[in-house]
N, C-alpha and C positions, 0 to 999 in steps of 0.2 A: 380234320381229326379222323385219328382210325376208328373205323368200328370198334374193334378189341379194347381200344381205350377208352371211349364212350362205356360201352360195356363194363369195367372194370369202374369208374367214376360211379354209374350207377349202382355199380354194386354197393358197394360202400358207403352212398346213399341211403341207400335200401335199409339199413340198421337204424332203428328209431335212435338210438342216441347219438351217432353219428349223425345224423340228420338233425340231431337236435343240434350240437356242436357247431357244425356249420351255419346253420343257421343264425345263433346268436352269433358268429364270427362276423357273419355279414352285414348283421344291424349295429355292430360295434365300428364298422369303418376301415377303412385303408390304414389307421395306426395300431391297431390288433391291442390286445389284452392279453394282460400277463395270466398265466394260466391257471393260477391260484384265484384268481375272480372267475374265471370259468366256472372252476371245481364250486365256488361258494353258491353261487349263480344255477349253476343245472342239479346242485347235489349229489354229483359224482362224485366216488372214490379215489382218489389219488394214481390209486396203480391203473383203475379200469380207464381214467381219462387218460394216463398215457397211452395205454394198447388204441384205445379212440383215434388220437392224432395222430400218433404213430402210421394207423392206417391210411387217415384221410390224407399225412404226409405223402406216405409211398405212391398215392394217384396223385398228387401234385394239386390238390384241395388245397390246401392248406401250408406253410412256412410255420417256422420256429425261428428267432432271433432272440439271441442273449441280451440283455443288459447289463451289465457287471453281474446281481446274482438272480437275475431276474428273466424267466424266459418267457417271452411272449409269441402268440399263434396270433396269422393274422391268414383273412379268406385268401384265396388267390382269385380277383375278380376277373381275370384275364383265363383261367381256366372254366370257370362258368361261366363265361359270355361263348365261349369255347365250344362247351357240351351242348348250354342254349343254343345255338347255329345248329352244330350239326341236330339235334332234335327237329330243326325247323325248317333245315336243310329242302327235307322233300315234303314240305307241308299243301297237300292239295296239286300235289305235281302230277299236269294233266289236267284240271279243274281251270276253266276259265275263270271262275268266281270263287273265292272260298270264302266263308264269314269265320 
């Protein structure tokens, strides 16, 4: 992973309701949740959870997938197991022991 992209994932992080979104994406599973139990769920407004995913979309956080009228957000677990590495990349590099 590049820095600059790292960088960017954490950015977007960084926003408490982003951070929230993600979050419940994760504890939801690999079959994601349509985005109306989102909305019901963190009590977001409709337009601000799109600007939300919209963003965590453009870092590749997150996928959107239709169902006939039903769009569901699911984590991308391969993009943060991604960021995790590289964060842990140089962890203690140099250190014969780390705890």
């Amino acid at each position: 992973m590049e820095h600059e992209d790292a960088a960017k994932r954490l950015s977007e992080l960084g926003n408490t309701t982003r951070l929230a979104i993600f979050r419940y994406l994760v504890k939801v599973g690999p079959e994601g949740i349509p985005v109306g139990q989102i909305q019901k769920a963190l009590g977001i407004p409709g337009s601000t959870l799109s600007h939300h995913i919209s963003r965590l979309m453009s870092v590749g956080l997150i996928k959107q997938d239709r169902a006939s009228r039903t769009l569901y957000c699911t984590a991308q677990y391969a993009a943060l197991r991604e960021l995790i590495d590289f964060l842990q990349s140089e962890c203690c590099a140099g250190i014969a022991e780390c705890n």
